[in-house]
C-alpha positions as CSV (number, residue, x, y, z in Angstrom):
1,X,0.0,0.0,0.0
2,X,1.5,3.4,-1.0
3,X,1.4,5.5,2.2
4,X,-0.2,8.3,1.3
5,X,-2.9,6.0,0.4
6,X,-2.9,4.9,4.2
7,X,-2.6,8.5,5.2
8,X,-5.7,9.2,3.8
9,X,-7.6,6.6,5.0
10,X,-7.0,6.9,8.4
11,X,-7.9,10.7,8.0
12,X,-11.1,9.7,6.4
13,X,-11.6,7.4,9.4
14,X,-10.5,10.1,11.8
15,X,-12.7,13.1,10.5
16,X,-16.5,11.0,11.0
17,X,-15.3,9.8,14.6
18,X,-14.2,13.6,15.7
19,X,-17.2,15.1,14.1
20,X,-20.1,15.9,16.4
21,X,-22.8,16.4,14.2
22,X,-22.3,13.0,12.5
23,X,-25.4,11.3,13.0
24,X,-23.9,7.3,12.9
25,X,-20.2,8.6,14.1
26,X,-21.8,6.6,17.4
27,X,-22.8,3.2,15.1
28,X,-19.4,3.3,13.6
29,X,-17.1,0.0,15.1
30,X,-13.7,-0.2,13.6
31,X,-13.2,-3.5,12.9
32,X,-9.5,-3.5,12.7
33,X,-8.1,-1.4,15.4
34,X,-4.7,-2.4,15.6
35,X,-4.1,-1.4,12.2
36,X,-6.0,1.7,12.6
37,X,-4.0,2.9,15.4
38,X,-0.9,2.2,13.2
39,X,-2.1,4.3,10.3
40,X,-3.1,7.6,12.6
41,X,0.8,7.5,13.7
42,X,2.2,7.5,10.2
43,X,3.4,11.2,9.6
44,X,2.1,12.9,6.0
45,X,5.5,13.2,4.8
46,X,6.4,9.6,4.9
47,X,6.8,8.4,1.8
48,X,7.0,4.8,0.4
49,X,5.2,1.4,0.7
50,X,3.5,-0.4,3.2
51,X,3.4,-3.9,4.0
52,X,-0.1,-4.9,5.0
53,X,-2.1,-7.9,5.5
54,X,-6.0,-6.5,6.7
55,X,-7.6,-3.5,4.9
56,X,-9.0,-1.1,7.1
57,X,-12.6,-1.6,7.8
58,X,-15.4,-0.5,9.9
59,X,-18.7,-1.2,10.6
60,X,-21.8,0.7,10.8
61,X,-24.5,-1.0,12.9
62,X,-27.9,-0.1,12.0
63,X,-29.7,-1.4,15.2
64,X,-28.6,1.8,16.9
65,X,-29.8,4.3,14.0
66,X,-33.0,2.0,13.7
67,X,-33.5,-0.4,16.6
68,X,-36.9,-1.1,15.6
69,X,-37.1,-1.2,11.6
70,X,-33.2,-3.2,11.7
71,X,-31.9,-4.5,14.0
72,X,-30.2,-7.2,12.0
73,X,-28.4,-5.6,10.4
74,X,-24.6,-4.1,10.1
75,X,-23.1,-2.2,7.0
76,X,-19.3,-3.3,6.7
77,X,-17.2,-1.0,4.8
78,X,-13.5,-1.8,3.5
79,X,-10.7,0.4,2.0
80,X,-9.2,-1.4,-0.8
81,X,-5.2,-1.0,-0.5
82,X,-5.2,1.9,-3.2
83,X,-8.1,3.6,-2.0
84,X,-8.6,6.7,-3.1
85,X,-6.1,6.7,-5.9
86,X,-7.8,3.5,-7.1
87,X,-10.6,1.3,-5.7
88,X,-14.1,2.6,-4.2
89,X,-14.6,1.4,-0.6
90,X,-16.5,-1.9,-1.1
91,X,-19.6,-2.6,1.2
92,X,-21.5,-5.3,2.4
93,X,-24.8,-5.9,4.2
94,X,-23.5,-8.6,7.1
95,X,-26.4,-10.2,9.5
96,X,-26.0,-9.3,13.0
97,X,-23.5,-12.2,14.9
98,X,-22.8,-13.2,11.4
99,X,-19.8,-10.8,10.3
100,X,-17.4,-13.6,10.7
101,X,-18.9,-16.2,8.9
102,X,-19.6,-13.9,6.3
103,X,-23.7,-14.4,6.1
104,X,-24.7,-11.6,4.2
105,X,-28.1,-10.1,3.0
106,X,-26.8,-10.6,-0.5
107,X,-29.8,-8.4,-1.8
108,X,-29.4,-5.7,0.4
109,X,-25.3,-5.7,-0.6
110,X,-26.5,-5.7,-4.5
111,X,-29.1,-2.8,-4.0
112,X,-26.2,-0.6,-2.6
113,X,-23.5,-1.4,-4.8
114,X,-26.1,-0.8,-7.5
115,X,-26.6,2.6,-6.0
116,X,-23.2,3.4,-5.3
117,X,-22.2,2.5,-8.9
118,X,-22.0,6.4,-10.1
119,X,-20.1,7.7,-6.8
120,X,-16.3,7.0,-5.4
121,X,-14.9,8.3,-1.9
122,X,-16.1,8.3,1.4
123,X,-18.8,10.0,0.7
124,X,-20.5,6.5,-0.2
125,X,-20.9,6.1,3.3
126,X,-23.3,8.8,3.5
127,X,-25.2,7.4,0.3
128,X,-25.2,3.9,1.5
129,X,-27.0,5.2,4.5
130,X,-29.2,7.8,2.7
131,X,-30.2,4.5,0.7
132,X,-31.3,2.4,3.7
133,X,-33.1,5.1,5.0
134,X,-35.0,5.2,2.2
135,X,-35.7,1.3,2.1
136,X,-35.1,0.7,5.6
137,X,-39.0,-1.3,5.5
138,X,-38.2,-3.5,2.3
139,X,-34.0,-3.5,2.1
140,X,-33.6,-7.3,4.1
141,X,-36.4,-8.6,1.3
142,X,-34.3,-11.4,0.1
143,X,-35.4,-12.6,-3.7
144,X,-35.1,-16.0,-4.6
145,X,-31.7,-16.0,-5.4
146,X,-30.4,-13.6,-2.7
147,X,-29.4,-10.6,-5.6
148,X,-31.4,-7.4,-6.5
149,X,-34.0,-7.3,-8.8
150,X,-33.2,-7.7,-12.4
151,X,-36.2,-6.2,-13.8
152,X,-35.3,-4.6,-16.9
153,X,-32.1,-6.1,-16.8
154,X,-32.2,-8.7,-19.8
155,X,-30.1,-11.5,-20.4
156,X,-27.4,-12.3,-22.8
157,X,-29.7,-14.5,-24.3
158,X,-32.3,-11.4,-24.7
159,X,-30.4,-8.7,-26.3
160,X,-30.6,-9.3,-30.1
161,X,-32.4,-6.0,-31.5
162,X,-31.6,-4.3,-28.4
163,X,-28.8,-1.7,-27.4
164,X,-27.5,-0.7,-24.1
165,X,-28.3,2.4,-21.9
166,X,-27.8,3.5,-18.8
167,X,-30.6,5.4,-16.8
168,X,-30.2,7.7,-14.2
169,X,-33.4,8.4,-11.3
170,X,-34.0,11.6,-9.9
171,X,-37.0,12.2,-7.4
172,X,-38.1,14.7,-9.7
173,X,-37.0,17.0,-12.4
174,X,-39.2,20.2,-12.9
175,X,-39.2,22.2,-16.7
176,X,-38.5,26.0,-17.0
177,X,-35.6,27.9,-17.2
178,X,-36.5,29.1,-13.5
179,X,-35.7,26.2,-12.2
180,X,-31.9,26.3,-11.8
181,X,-30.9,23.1,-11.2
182,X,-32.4,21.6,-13.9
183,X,-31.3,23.9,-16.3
184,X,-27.3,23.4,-14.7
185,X,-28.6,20.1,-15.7
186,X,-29.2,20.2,-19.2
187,X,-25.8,22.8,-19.7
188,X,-23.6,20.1,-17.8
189,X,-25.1,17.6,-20.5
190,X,-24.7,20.2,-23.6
191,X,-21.3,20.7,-22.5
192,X,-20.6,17.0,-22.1
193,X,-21.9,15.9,-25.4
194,X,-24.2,13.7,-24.0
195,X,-26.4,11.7,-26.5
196,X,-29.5,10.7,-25.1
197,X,-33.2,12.0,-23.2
198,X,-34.5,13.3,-20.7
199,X,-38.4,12.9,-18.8
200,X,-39.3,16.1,-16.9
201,X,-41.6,15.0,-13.7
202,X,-41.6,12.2,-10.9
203,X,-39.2,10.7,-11.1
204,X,-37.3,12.7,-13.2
205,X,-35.3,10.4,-15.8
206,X,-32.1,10.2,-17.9
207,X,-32.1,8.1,-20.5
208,X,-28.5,8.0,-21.9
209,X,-27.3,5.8,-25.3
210,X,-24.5,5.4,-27.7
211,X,-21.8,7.2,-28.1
212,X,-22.0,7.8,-24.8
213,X,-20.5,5.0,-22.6
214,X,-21.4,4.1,-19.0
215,X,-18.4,6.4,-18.1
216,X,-20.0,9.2,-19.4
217,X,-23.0,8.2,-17.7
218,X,-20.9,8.1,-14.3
219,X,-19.4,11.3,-14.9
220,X,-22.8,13.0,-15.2
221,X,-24.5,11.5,-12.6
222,X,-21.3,12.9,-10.6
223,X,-22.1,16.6,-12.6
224,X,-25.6,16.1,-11.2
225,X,-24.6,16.0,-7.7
226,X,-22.8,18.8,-7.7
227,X,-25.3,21.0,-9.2
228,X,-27.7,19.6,-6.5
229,X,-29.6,16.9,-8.0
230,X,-28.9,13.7,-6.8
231,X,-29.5,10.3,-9.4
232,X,-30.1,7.0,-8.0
233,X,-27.3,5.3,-9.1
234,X,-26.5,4.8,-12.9
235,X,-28.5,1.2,-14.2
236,X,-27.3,-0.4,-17.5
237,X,-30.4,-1.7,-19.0
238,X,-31.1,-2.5,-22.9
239,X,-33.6,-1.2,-24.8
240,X,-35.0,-2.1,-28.4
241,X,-33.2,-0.4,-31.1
242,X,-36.4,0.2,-33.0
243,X,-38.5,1.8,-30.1
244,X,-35.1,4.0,-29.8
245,X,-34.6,5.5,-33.2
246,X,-38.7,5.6,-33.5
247,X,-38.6,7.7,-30.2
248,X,-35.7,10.2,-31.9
249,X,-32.6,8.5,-29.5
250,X,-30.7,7.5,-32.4
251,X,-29.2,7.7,-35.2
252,X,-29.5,11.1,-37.9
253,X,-31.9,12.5,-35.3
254,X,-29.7,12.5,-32.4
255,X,-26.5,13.5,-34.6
256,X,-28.3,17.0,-35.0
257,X,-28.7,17.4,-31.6
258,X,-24.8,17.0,-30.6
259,X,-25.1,17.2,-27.2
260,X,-28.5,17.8,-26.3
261,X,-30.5,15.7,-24.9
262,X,-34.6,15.2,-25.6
263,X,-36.7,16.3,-24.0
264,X,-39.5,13.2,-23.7
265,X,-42.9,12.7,-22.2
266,X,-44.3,9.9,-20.5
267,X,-45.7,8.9,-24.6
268,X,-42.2,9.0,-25.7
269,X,-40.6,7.4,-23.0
270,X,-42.7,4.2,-24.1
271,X,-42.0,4.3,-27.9
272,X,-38.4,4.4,-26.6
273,X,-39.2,1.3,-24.6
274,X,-41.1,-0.3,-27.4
275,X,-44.2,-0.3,-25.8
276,X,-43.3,-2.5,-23.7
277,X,-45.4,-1.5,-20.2
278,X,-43.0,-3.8,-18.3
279,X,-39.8,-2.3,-20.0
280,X,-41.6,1.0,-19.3
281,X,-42.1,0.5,-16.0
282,X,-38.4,-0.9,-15.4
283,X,-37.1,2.4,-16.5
284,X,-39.7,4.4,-14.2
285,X,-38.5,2.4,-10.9
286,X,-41.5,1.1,-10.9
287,X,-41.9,-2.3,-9.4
């Protein structure tokens, strides 16, 4: 581990436990102390490598921000050795009593990664938690297979006359130059080159497709944030080609946009889908 890497961790660490008006700092547990301690007493100017043979990790247990709704339940968050200068912090959802055997509630752990998939630093911590408390009464639903939902997620099998795009969620997303946000929005997009559309309303949605990449996708979702407006997550999800360039996503339509994305109703949404209610519904976060 490059030290500066460790430095940083432990200062990450450091800041949430001295801060006051944290509201888990008192449901965080560090889970490996010893190594902790070691990384607070490495000076900033040290430079070199660092032999370790833990990650840091902590855990966050939910019973004491929640004791009624989950009480089960403890977040455990890891820094990869190259955190930040590579790897995200990796999280999982761990049963309570379990966190050495590894139980997990596997569909909780997918639901949050799927979230967290546009975002990097420690700030994930704050959006994990942001994302239980919005689920906190359906996030230990375990399906079938004990992994999130894959509706509108098709298989490999599935795809033929389909393309790929990534959608981002807002809770809403109001027309009108007055509204500020939204307009930072649509500039940040502009600027960007974005291909793809956008559905004014609740939820708000961005619909993004080829050229753009999921990376581009990422990046905007991390634009969004900044201006104010927060997605939920970035899904990858494939759509038919036909219901695409019939809804004016593609092809000579979108090269004369550039970079601006279209504006769609609920109507258009659906011919973009194929009118496939299901598909439709997929995209809406609707389940």
């Amino acid at each position: 581990m490059d030290v500066s890497n460790a430095v940083r961790q432990a200062q990450e660490l450091e800041d949430v436990l001295a801060a006051k008006d944290h509201l888990y700092r008192d449901a965080i547990e560090i889970k490996t102390p010893a190594l902790f301690s070691r990384l607070q007493r490495i000076r900033p100017s040290t430079k070199g490598q660092l032999e370790l043979k833990k990650c840091l990790s902590f855990y966050i247990k939910c019973e004491i921000l929640y004791p009624d709704e989950l009480p089960d339940l403890i977040l455990e968050f890891a820094f990869p050795p190259d955190y930040p200068s590579g790897s995200i912090l990796s999280v999982r959802a761990l049963r309570v009593g379990a966190s050495d055997s590894g139980s997990e509630f596997k569909s909780c752990t997918a639901a949050i990664r799927l979230y967290l998939k546009a975002f990097a630093g420690f700030e994930c911590v704050e959006l994990a938690l942001e994302w239980i408390a919005d689920n906190k009464d359906t996030c230990l639903d375990e399906s079938p297979e004990g992994e999130c939902s894959s509706n509108g997620i098709t298989t490999s099998d599935d795809r033929d006359g389909k393309i790929q795009c990534y959608v981002l969620r807002y809770n809403h997303l109001v027309s009108g130059p007055e509204h500020k946000k939204e307009k930072s929005m649509l500039d940040s997009a502009k600027k960007a080159k974005l291909q793809g559309g956008l559905l004014w309303g609740t939820p708000g949605i961005v619909i993004v497709v080829a050229p753009s990449t999921e990376e581009d996708a990422k990046e905007y979702g991390l634009d969004c944030r900044t201006i104010g407006k927060r997605p939920d997550g970035v899904e990858e999800m494939w759509l038919p080609q036909s219901g695409i360039e019939e809804a004016g996503l593609a092809g000579l339509a979108q090269q004369k946009r550039g970079g601006k994305l279209l504006e769609l109703d609920t109507a258009g949404m659906r011919t973009a889908c194929g009118g496939d209610e299901d598909l439709l519904r997929s995209v809406l976060g609707i389940h």
